[in-house]
N, C-alpha and C positions, 0 to 999 in steps of 0.2 A: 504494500500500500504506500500511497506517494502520502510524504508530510504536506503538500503544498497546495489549492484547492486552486483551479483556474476557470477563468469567466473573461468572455470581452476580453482578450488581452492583460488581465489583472489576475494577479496571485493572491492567497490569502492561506496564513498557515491555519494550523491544527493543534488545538492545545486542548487538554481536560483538567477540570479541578474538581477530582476526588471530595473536597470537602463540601462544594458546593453543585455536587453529580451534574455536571454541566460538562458540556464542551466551549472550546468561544475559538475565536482567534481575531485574527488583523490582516489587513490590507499587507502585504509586504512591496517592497522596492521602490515606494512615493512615502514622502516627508507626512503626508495628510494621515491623521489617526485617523482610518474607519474601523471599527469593532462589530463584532456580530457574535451569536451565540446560539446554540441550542442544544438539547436535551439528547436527542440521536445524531448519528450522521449524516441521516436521513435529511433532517431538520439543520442541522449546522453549514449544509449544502446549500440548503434554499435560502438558509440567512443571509450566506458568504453572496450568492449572485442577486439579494435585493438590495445588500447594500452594495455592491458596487454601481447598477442600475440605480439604485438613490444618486448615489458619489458622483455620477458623470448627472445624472436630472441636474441637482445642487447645480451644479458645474453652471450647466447651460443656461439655467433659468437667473443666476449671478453673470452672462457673461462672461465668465472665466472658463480658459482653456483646463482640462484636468490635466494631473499629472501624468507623464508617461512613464512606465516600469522601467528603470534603467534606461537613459537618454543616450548609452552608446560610450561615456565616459566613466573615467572615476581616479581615485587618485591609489594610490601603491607605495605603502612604509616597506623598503625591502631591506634597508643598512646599506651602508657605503659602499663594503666588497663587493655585492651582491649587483650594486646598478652599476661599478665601475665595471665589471664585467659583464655585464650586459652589454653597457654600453660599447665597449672596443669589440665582442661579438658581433654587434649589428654594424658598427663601422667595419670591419674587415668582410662583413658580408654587401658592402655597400646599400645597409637597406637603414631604416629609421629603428626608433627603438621599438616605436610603436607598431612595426611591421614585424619586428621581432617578435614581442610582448602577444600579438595577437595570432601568430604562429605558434607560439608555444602552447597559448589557453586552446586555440583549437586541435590542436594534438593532443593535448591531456583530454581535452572532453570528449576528443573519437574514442578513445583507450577508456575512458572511467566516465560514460553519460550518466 
């Protein structure tokens, strides 16, 4: 079973709290807290795809664009060794880092989807 619940282009995890026999989760990969909740998973499903259907309504009827899941960027703490060797990798292969960087996530994600 996947941890991650998908609708419309939007993800939402999968959490339970035992103390209070519920399921819930959130919106993942946009800044905006949506939450949602339910008893089954039956029900935590239907919650996860009304609130995103809410989250983009909201959106429109504010005028404002929603967020999009991962915009394509982001930033990478790797340590010093680590990017200076990157970096002289990707210069002796005459390519950017960021063509490095994004050959490498795509070869780990063939090998480990």
């Amino acid at each position: 079973m996947s941890n991650l619940l998908k609708h419309r282009g939007y993800y939402g995890s999968i959490e339970a709290s035992p103390e209070d026999n519920c399921l819930f989760g959130r919106l993942q990969f946009i800044r905006a807290l949506v939450s949602y909740e339910g008893e089954t998973v039956a029900e935590l499903k239907e919650a996860f795809e009304q609130a995103v259907d809410d989250y983009l309504d909201t959106c429109a009827s504010l005028g404002q664009e929603p967020e999009v899941p991962c915009k394509g960027s982001f930033n990478v703490r790797i340590g010093h060794d680590l990017h200076l060797a990157a970096s002289v990798a990707a210069n002796r292969q005459s390519i950017t880092l960021n063509d490095l960087t994004r050959r490498a996530l795509a070869e780990y994600l063939a090998h480990h989807p």
